[in-house]
ROGU-165352 format. One record per residue (C-alpha): x, y, z; residue in one letter; residue number from 1. Coordinates in Angstrom, 3 decimals, decimal comma. Example, Ala and Ser with C-alpha at 12.3 -4.5 7.8 and 13.67 -1.06 7.14 Angstrom:
u  v  w  residu  num
12,300  -4,500  7,800  A  1
13,670  -1,060  7,140  S  2
//
This chain:
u  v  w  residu  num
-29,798  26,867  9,262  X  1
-27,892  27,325  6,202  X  2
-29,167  25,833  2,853  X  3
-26,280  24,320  0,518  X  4
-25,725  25,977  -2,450  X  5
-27,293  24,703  -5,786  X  6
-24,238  24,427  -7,239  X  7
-22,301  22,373  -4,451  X  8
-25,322  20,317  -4,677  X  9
-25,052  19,380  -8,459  X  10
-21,456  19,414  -8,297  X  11
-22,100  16,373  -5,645  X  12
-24,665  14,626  -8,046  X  13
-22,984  14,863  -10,836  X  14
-19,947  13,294  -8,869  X  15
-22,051  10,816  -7,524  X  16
-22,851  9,478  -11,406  X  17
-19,510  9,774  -12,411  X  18
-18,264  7,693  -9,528  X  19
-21,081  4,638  -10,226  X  20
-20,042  4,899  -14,027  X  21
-16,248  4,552  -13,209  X  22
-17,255  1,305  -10,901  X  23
-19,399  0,099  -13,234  X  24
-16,538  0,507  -16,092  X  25
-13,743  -1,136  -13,827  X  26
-15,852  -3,977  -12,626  X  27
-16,693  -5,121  -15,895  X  28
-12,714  -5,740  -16,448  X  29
-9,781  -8,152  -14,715  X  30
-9,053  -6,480  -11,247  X  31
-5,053  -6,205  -10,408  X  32
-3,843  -8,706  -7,786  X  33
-1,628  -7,061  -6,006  X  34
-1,824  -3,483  -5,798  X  35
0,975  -1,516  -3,862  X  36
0,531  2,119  -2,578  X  37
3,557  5,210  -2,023  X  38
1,423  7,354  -0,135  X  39
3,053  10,827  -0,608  X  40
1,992  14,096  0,044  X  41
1,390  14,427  3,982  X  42
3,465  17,099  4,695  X  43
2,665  18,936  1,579  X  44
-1,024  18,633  2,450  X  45
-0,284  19,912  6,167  X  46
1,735  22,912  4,552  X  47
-1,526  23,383  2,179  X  48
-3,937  23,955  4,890  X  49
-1,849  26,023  7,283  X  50
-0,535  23,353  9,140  X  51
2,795  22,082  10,904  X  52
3,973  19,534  8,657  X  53
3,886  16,501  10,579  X  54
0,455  17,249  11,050  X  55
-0,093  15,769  7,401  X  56
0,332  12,165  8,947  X  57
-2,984  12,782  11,181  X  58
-4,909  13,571  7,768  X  59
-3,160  10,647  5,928  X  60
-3,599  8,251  8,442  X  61
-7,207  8,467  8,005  X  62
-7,063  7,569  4,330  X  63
-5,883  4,279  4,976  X  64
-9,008  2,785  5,895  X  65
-10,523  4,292  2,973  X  66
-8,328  2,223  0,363  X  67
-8,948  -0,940  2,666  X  68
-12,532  -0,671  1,998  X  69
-12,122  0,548  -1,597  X  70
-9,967  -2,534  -2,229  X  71
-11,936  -4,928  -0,338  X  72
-15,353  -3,925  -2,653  X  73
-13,191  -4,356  -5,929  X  74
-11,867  -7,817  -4,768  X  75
-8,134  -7,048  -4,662  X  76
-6,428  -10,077  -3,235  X  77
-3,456  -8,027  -1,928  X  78
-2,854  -4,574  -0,586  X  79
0,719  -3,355  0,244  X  80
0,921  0,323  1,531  X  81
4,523  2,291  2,341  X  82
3,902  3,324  5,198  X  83
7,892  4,783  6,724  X  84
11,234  4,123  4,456  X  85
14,419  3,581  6,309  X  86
15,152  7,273  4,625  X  87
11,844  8,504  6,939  X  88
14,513  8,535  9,367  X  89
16,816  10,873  8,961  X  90
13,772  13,037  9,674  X  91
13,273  14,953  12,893  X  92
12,556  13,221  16,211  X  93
9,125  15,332  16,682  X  94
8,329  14,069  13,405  X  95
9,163  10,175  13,973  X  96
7,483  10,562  16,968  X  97
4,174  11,613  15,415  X  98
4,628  8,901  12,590  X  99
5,745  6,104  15,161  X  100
2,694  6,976  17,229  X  101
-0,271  7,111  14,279  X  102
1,134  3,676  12,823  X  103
0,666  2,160  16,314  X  104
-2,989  3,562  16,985  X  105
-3,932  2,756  13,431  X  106
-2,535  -0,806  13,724  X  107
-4,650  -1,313  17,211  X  108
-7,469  -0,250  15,116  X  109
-6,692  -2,539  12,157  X  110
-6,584  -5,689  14,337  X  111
-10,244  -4,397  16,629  X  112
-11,806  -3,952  13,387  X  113
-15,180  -5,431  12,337  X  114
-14,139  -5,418  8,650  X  115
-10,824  -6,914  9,325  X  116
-12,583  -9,476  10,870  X  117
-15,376  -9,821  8,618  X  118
-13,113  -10,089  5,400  X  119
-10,373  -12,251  7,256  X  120
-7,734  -9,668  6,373  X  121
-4,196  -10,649  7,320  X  122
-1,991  -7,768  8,526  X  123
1,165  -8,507  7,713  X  124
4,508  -5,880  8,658  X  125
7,282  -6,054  6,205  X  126
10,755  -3,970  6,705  X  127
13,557  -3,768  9,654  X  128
11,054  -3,811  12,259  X  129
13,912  -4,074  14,909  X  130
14,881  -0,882  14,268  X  131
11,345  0,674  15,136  X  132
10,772  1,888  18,739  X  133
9,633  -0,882  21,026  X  134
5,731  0,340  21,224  X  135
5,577  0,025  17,736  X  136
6,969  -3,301  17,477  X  137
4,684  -4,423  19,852  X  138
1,853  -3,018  17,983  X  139
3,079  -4,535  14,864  X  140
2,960  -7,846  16,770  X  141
-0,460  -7,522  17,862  X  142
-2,177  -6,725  14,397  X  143
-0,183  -9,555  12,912  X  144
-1,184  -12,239  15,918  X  145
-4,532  -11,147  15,915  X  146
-5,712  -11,986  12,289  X  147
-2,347  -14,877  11,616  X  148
-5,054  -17,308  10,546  X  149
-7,088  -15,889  8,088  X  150
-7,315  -16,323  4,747  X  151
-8,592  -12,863  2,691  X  152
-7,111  -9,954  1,845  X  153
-3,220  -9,736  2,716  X  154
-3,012  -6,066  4,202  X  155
1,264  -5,652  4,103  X  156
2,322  -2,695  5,879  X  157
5,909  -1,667  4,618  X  158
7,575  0,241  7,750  X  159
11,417  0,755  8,144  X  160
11,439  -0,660  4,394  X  161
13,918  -0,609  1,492  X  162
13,916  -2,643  -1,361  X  163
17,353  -2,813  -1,474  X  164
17,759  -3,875  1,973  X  165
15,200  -6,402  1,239  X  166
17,224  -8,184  -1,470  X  167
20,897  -7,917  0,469  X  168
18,884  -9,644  3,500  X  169
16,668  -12,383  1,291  X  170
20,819  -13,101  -0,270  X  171
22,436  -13,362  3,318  X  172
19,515  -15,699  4,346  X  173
20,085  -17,821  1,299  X  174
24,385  -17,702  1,760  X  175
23,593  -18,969  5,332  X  176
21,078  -21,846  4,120  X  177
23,841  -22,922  1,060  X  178
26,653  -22,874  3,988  X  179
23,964  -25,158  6,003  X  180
23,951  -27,328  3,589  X  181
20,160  -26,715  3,207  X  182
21,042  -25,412  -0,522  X  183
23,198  -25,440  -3,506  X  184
24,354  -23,452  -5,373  X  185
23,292  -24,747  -8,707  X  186
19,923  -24,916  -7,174  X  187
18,811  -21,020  -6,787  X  188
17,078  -19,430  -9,490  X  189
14,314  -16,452  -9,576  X  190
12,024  -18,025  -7,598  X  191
14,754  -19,272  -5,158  X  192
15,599  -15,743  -3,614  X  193
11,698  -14,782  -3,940  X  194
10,997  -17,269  -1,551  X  195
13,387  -15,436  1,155  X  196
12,180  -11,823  0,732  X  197
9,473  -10,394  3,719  X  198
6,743  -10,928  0,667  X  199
6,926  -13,154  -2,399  X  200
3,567  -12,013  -4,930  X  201
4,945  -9,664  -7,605  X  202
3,063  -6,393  -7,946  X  203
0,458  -5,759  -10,744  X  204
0,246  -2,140  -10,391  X  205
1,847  0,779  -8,519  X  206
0,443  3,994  -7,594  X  207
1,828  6,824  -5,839  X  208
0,020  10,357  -4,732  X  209
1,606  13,516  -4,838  X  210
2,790  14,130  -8,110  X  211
6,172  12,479  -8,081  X  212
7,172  10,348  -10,868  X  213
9,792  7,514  -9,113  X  214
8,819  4,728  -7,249  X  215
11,439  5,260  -3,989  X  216
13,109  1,912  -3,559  X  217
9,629  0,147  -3,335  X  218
9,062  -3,523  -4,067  X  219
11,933  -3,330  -6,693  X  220
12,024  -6,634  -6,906  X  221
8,491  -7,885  -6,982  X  222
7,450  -5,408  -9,386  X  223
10,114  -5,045  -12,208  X  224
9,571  -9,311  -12,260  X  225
5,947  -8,690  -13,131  X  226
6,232  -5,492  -15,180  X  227
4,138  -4,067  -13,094  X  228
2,302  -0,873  -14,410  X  229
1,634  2,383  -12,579  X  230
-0,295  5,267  -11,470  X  231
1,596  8,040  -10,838  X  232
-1,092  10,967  -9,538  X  233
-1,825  14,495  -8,540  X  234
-3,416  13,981  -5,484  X  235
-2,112  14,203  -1,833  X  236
-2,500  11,368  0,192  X  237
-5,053  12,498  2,278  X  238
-6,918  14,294  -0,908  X  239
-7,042  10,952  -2,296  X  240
-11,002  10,133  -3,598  X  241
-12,509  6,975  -4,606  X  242
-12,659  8,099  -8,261  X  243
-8,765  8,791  -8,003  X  244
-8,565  5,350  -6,965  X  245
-11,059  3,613  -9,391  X  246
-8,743  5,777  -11,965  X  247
-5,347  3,978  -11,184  X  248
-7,469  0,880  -11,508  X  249
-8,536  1,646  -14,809  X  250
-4,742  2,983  -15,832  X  251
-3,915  -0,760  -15,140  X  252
-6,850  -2,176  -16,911  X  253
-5,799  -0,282  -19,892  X  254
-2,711  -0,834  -20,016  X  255
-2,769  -4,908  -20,097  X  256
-5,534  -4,625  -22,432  X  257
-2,774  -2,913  -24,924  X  258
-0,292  -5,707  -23,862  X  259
-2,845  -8,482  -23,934  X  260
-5,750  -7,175  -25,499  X  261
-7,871  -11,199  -25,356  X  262
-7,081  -12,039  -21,899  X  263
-8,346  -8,763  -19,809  X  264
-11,840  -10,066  -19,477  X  265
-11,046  -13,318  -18,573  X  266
//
């Protein structure tokens, strides 16, 4: 039987602290709302290991559960992951394929859960879900019927998603309800065309993996009303670690403290 090495073992203590003292530290402080996730990185990751790329989406998809739970013991109230971008596809069909496929499984997942269950997490789909293939949609309308009554966590799932595309629609549906009548003109403000996007809570903190700096057409409109802040980190997606996560956290923390410096404890 081989022995772990002394140093791998320490390395994993000393971890182990660090991880209970970043907790500790982020607990003590307000916890962001709404968080919203870019995962980036698959294929890099795939690529990294030796990999064909879509294989990346395998690794990734396994990480989602992971921020679920992470989120769910720090008490955020909303969780919005982008999961496909109406960009995702001008990618390859094998590619799609493998993407449309994991989303499906790890939806049926989602909605037999324990801890969905347990938590009364609401899965919520947000995006052009017409467009996706019709096994997809029909998963997407099994994870959402399954938990439509509860009351926790809102788990949004952005698939076939731009922001863009988001505001155009939410402005259509409002041009039809002022033509109905149901409307005027006078009438819309802010809040007005909030109310007609897929979801209406502005975003308290972004984070994206991977090492990019941009936030791809995400939640444009819910986060520039909120000023949200973000995490932009090194990380793949499927290299992401609790303490990565606790991190972003804490990048938020710190950052209203500097913009309101009495309130973060409250």
């Amino acid at each position: 039987m081989r022995l772990p090495k002394v140093g791998d073992c320490l390395k994993k203590l000393v971890y182990g602290r660090y991880e209970k003292a970043l907790e500790k530290e982020v607990l003590s402080s307000r916890i962001p709302a709404h968080i919203a996730v870019i995962m980036d990185g698959n294929r890099r990751y795939a690529s990294k290991i030796g990999e064909v790329s879509y294989r990346g989406h395998f690794y990734g998809a396994k990480v989602v559960e992971n921020v679920l739970e992470w989120s769910l013991e720090l008490g955020i109230s909303q969780l919005t992951l982008y999961a496909f971008s109406i960009e995702n596809f001008e990618r390859d069909d094998r590619e799609k394929a493998e993407i449309f496929r994991l989303i499906g499984k790890k939806l049926d997942e989602l909605r037999k859960d324990e801890r969905i269950h347990k938590n009364r997490v609401r899965i919520s789909v947000i995006g052009d879900i017409h467009l996706l293939p019709t096994s997809l949609q029909e998963a997407v309308r099994r994870a959402e019927e399954a938990t439509a009554g509860y009351d926790g966590m809102q788990l949004n799932i952005a698939l076939a998603y731009s922001g863009r595309r988001e505001i155009v629609c939410a402005l259509r549906k409002m041009a039809e309800e002022v033509k109905r009548g149901g409307l005027s003109p006078e009438s819309i403000t802010e809040e007005t065309l909030s109310e007609f996007l897929y979801q209406n809570k502005n975003v308290d903190h972004m984070i994206r993996t991977g090492g990019e700096i941009r936030t791809s057409n995400f939640l444009p409109w819910q986060a520039s009303g909120s000023e949200c802040t973000a995490s932009f980190i090194m990380p793949l997606w499927p290299e992401l670690r609790r303490i990565d996560f606790l991190r972003a956290i804490r990048t938020y923390q710190r950052c209203e403290a500097e913009k309101n410096p009495e309130d973060l404890s409250s």
